[in-house]
C-alpha positions as CSV (number, residue, x, y, z in Angstrom):
1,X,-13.2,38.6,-26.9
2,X,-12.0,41.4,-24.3
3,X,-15.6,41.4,-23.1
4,X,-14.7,37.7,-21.8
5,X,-14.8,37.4,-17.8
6,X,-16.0,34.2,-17.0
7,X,-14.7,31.2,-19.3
8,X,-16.8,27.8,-18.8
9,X,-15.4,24.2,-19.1
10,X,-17.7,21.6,-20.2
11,X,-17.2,18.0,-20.8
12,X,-19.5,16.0,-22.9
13,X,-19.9,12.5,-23.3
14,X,-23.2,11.3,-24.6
15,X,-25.7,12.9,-22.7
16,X,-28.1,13.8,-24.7
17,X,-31.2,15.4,-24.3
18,X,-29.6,16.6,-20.6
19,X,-27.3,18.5,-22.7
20,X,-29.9,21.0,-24.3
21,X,-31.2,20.8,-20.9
22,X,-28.0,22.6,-19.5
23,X,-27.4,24.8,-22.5
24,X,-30.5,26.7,-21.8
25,X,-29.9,27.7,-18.6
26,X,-26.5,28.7,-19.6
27,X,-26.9,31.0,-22.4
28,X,-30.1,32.5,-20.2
29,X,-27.9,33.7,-17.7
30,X,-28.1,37.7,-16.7
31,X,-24.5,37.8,-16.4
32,X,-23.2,37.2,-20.6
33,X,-19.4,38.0,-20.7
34,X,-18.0,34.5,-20.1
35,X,-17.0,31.8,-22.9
36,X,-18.5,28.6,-23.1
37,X,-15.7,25.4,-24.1
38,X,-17.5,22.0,-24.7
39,X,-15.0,19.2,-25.0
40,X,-16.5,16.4,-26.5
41,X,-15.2,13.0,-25.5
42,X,-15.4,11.5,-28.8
43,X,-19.4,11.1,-27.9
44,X,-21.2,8.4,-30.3
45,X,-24.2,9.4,-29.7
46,X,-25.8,11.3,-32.6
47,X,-28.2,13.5,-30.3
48,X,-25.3,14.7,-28.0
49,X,-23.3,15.6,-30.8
50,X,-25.9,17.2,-33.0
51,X,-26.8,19.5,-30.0
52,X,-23.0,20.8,-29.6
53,X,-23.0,21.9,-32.9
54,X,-26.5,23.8,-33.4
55,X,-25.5,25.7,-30.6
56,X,-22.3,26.1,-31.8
57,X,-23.1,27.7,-34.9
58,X,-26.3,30.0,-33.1
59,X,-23.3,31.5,-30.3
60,X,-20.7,33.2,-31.0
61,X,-19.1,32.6,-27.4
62,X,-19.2,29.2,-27.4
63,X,-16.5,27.0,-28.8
64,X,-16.3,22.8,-29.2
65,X,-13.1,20.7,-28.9
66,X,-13.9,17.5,-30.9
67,X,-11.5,14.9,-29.0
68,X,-10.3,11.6,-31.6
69,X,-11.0,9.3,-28.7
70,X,-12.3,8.7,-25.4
71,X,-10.0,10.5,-22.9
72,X,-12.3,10.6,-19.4
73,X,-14.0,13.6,-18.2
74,X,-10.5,14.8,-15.7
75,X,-8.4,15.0,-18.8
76,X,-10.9,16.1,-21.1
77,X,-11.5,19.6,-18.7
78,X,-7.7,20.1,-18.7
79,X,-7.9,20.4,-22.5
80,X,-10.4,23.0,-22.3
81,X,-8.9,24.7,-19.9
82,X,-6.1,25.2,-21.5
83,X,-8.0,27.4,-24.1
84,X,-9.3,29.4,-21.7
85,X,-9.5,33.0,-21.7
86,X,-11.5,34.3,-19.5
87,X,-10.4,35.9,-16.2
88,X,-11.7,33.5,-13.6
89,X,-12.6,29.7,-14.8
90,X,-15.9,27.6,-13.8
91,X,-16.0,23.6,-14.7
92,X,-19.4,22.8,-14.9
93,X,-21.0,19.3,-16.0
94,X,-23.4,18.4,-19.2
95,X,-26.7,17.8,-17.3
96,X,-26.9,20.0,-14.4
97,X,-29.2,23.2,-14.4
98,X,-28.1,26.6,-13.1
99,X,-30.4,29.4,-12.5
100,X,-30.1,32.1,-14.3
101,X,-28.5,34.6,-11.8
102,X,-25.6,31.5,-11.2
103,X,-22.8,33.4,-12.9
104,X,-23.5,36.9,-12.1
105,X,-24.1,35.8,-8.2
106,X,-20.6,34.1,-8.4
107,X,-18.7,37.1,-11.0
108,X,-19.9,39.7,-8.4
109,X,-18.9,38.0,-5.0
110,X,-15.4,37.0,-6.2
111,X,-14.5,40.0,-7.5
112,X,-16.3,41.9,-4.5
113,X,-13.8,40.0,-2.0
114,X,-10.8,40.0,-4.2
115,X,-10.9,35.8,-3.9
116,X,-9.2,33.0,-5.7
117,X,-12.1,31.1,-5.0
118,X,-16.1,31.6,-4.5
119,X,-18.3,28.6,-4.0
120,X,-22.2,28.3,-4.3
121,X,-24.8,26.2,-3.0
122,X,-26.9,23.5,-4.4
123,X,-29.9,21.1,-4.3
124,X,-29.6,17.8,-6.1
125,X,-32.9,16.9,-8.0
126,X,-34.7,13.7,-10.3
127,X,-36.8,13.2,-12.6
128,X,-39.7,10.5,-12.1
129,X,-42.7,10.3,-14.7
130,X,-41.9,13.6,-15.9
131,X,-42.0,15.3,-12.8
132,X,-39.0,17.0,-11.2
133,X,-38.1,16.2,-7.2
134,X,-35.9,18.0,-5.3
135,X,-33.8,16.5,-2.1
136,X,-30.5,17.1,-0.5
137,X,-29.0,20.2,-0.8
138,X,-25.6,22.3,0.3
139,X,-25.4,25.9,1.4
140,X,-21.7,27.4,1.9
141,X,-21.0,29.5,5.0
142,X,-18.2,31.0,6.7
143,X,-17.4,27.8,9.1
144,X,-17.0,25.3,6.0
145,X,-15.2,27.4,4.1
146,X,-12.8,29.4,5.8
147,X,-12.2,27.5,9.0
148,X,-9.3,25.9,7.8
149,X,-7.9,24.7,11.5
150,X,-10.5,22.0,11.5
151,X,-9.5,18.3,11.5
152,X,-12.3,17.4,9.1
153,X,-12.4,20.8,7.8
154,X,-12.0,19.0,3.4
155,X,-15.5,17.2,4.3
156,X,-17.2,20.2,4.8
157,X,-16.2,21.1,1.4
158,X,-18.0,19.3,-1.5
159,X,-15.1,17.6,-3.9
160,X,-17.3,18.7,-7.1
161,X,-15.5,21.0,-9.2
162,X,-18.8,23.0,-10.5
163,X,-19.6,25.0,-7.6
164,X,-16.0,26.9,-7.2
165,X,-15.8,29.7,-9.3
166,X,-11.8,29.7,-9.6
167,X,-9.1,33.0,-10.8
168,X,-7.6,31.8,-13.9
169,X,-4.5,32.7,-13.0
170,X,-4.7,31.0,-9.5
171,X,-5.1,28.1,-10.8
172,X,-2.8,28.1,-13.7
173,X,0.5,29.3,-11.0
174,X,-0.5,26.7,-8.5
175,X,-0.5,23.7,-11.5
176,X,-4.1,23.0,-10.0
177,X,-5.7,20.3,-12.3
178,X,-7.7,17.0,-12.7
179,X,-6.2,13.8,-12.2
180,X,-7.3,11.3,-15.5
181,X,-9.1,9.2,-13.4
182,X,-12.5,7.1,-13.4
183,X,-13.8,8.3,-10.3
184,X,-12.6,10.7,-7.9
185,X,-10.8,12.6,-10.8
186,X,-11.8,16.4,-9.1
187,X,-10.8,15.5,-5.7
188,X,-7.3,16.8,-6.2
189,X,-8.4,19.4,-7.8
190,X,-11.1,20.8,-5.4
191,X,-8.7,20.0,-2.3
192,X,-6.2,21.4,-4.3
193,X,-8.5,24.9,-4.8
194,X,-9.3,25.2,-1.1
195,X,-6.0,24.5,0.2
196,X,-4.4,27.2,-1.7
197,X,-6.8,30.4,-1.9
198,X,-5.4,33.0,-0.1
199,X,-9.0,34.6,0.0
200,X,-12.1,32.3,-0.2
201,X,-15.8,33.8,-0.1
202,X,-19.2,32.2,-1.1
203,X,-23.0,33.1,-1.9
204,X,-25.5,31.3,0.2
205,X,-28.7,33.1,0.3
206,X,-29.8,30.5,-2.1
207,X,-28.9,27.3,-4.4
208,X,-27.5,28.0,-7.2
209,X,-27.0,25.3,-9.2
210,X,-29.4,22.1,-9.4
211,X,-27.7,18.7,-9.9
212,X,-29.0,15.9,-11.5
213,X,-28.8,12.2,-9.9
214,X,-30.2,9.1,-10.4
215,X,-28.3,9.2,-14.1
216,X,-27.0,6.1,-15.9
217,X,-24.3,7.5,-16.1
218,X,-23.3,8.0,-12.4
219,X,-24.0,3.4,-11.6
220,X,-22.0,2.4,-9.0
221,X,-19.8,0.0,-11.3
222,X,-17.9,2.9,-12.2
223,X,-17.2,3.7,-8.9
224,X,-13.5,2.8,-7.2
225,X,-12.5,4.2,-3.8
226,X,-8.9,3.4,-4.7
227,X,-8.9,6.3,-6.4
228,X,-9.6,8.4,-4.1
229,X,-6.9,7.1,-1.9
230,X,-4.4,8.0,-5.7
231,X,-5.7,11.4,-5.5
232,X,-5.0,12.0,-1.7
233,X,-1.5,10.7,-2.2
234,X,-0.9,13.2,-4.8
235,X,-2.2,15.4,-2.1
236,X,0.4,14.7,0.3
237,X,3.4,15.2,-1.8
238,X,2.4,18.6,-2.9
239,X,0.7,20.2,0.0
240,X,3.2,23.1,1.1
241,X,1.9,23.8,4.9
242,X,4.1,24.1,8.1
243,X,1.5,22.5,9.9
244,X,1.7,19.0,8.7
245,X,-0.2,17.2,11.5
246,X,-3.1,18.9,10.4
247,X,-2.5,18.6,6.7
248,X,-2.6,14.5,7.8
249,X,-5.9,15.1,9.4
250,X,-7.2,16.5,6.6
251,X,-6.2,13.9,4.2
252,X,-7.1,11.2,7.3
253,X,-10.2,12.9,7.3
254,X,-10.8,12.1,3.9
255,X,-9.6,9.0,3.5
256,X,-12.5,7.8,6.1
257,X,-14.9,9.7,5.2
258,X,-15.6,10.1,1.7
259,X,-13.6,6.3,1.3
260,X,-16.6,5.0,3.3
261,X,-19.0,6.2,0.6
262,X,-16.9,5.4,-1.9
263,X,-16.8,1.8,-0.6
264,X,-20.6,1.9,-0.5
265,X,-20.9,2.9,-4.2
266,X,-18.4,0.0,-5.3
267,X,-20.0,-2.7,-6.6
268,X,-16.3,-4.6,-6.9
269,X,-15.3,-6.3,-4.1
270,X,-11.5,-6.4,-5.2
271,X,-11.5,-2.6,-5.0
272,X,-13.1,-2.1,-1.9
273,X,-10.1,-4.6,-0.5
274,X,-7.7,-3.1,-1.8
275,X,-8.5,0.5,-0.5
276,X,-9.1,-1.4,2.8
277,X,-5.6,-2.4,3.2
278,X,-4.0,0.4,1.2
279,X,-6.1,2.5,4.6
280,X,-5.0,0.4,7.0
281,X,-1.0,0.3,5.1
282,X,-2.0,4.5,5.4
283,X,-2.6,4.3,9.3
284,X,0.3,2.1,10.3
285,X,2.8,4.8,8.9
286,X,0.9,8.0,10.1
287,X,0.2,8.8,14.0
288,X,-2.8,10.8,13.7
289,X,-4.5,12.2,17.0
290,X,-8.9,13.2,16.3
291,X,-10.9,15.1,18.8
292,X,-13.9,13.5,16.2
293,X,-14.5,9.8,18.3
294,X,-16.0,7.7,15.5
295,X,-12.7,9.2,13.2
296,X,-10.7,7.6,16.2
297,X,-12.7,4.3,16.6
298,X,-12.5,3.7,12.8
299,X,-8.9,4.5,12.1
300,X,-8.1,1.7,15.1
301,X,-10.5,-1.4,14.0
302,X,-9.1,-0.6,10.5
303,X,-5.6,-0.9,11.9
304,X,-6.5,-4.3,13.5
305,X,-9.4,-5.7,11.8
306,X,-9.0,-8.2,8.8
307,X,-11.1,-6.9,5.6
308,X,-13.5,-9.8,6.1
309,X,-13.9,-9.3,10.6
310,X,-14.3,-5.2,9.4
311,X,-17.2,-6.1,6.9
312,X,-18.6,-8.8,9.1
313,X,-18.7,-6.0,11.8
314,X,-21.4,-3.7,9.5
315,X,-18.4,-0.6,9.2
316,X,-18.6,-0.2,5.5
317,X,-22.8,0.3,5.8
318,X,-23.0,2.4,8.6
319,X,-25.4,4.6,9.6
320,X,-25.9,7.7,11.7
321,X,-27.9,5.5,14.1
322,X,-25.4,2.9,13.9
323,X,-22.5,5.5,14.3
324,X,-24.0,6.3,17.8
325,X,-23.7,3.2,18.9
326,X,-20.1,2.4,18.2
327,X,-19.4,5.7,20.0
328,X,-22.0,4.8,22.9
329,X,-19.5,4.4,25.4
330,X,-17.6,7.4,25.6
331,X,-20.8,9.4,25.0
332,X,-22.5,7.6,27.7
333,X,-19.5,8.8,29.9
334,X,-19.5,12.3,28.8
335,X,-23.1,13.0,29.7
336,X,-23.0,10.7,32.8
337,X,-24.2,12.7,36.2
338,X,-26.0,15.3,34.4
339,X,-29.3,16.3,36.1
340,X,-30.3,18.3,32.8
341,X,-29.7,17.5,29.6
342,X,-31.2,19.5,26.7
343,X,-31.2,18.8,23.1
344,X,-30.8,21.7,20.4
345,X,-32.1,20.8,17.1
346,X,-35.2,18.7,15.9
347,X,-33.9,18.1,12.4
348,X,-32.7,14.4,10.9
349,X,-29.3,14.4,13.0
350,X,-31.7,15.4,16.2
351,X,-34.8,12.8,15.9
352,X,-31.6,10.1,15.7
353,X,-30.1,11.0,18.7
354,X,-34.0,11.2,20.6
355,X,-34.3,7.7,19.2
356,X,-30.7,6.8,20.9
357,X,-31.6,8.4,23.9
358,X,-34.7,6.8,24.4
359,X,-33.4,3.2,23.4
360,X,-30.2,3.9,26.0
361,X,-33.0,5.3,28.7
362,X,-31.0,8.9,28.7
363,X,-33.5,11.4,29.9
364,X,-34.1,14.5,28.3
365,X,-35.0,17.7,30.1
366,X,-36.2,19.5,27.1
367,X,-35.5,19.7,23.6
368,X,-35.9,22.8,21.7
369,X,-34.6,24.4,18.1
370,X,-34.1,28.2,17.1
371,X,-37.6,28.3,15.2
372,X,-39.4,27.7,18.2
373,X,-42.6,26.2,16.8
374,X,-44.9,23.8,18.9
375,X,-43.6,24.8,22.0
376,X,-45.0,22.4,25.0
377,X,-45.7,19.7,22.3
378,X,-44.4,16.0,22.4
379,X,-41.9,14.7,20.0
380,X,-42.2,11.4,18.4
381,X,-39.3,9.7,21.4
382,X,-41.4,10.9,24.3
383,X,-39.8,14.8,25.0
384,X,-41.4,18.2,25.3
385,X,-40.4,21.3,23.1
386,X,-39.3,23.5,25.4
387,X,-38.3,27.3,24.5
388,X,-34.6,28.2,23.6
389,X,-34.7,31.0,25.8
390,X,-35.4,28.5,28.8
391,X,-32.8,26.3,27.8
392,X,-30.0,29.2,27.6
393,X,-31.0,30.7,31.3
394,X,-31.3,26.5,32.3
395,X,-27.1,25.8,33.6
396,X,-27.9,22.4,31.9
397,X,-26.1,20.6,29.3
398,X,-27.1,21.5,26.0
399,X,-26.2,19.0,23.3
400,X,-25.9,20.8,19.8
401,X,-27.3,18.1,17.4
402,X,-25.4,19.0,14.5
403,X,-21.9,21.3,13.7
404,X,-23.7,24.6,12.4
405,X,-25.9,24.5,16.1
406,X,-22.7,24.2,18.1
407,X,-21.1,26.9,16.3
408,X,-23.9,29.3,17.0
409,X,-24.3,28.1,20.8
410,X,-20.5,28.5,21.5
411,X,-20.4,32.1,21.4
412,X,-22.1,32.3,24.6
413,X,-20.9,31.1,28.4
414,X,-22.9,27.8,27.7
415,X,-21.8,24.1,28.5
416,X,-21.9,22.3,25.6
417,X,-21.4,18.9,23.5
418,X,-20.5,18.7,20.2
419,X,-22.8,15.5,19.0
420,X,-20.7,15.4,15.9
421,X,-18.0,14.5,17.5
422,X,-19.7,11.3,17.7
423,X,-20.2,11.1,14.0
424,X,-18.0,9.9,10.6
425,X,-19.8,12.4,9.0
């Protein structure tokens, strides 16, 4: 048992065939000094169960807590933790995969940088006739994690507990744990995490852990943005920071934000009211100031908009394109007099703003993108790929079409927009 480095919470709640799925991949890691805990959530399903205890009895470093009853999957990792022994502490879920250098990636960064806290990337996947697709995915770097003076800095960081590989004892002196709720129930936690690391690092040369969507477990009707407003409360009465406008923007930041989604992923109308007016209860009391526009737009129609004129409006199923046009005014303004404006970036976030530009009759000069391919080629909204090196030496406006480009760009003597300024998220 000294051998133990890494100790692994896992809840469990009748998933089955997903289960063996994840087990694999776990005890095929490189890196085999950790502990596994299962906590079973009183499963009735025969599969899920029978699973748990074959591998049970085949490794010696794995352990199951058999719950009497149905507790929720916050609750049920704060009983496995508990039993933890390990030296630094990982919560991953029952049907994700992991490849198989996850843990020795994430045991040799964290103790390389002397952290509380390294995070990892990811790539969320389905399965469709037996064939596995992969879509979005979320690479760490030194921006989202560690700049902390952000307003919006918490969105950067997903609220998932299984990518933070956390110091045991870190967590266990800051009473860092999940909240027993249906939804939402890591948000404290993985707020919580960020917040207080003295030292945070990452690995992001490649995903490292492959989550699983389109589940029956993860419908909508379990869904409730009013808990995510429970957990940020919590938030606020334990946060210890001198600077407590920007701890509001954080948790403002948040509350927009991921509540937005939430409110998407709510099929019950009562709940999305309710968080609706708790917000708008939220914004009354708080004077919060954004450099972000939409955050500012938003936080003001919610303050004087009923729930019913809000929906009517289209604010809970917004879009980027959508976004750009509630913001159209001030970004109109800011660009105004420009005899050259260039665009930087020709991903998702990029082709949206072409196709605002071109419905808004804003001329581009160029647009152009670090790779450089197809140089002197015509996008799909009418503009030529120009090269970055002629936009640099151009003196024109350059618009950075998403966070990460503006970061780069701002380094040198450049004038510059932010586009996601103009953005919710």
């Amino acid at each position: 048992m000294n051998q133990i480095k890494v100790s692994i919470i896992m809840p469990v709640y009748n998933t089955g065939v997903y289960l063996e799925e994840a087990l694999k991949t776990i005890f095929s890691q490189k890196f085999q000094s950790f502990e596994l805990i299962c906590v079973d959530d009183f499963s009735d399903d025969y599969l899920t169960k029978s699973i748990l205890q074959s591998y049970n009895n085949k490794n010696e470093n794995m352990k199951v807590i058999w719950l009497e009853r149905n507790t929720g999957a916050g609750k049920a990792r704060n009983i496995g933790f508990a039993k933890a022994i390990g030296e630094y502490t990982i919560f991953l879920d029952a049907d994700d995969l992991f490849a198989e250098d996850f843990l020795e990636k994430m045991y040799q960064s964290i103790v390389m940088n002397h952290a509380d806290v390294c995070m990892c990337g990811y790539e969320e996947f389905y399965i469709n006739n037996n064939k596995k697709y992969f879509k979005n995915s979320y690479m760490p770097d030194d921006y989202k994690v560690n700049f902390d003076n952000r307003e919006d800095w918490l969105l950067d960081i997903p609220m998932s507990a299984w990518n933070k590989l956390c110091k045991t004892q870190f967590l266990k002196e800051n009473k860092i744990f999940f909240q027993s709720l249906d939804s939402c129930n890591d948000v404290f936690f993985s707020c919580m995490v960020m917040i207080n690391a003295k030292k945070r690092c990452f690995v992001n040369d490649k995903p490292l852990i492959f989550y699983r969507t389109n589940l029956k477990t993860q419908i909508s009707s379990r869904r409730n943005p009013v808990n995510l407003y429970t957990a940020v409360m919590l938030m606020e009465n334990v946060i210890k920071n001198e600077d407590k406008n920007l701890v509001i923007q954080w948790l403002t930041s948040l509350l927009l934000g991921h509540g937005i989604i939430e409110m998407q992923n709510c099929c019950n109308e009562l709940y999305n009211q309710q968080f609706y007016y708790k917000l708008k209860a939220f914004f009354r009391e708080h004077i919060v100031y954004f450099q972000n526009i939409m955050f500012s737009i938003y936080m003001q129609n919610i303050k004087e908009l009923s729930y019913e004129n809000w929906k009517r409006m289209g604010f809970n199923n917004i879009d980027l394109f959508n976004q750009l046009h509630f913001t159209a005014e001030v970004l109109i303004k800011r660009i105004s007099g420009e005899k050259r404006i260039f665009l930087w970036g020709l991903g998702y976030r990029g082709n949206i703003f072409q196709k605002f530009c071109k419905e808004q009759q804003i001329t581009l000069y160029g647009v152009t993108d670090i790779k450089n391919h197809d140089i002197g080629s015509i996008t799909d909204y009418g503009n030529r790929i120009v090269r970055t090196e002629y936009v640099l030496q151009s003196d024109g406006l350059i618009i950075a079409a998403n966070r990460t480009i503006y970061e780069y760009l701002k380094k040198r003597n450049l004038r510059l927009l932010d586009l996601s300024e103009f953005y919710l998220f």
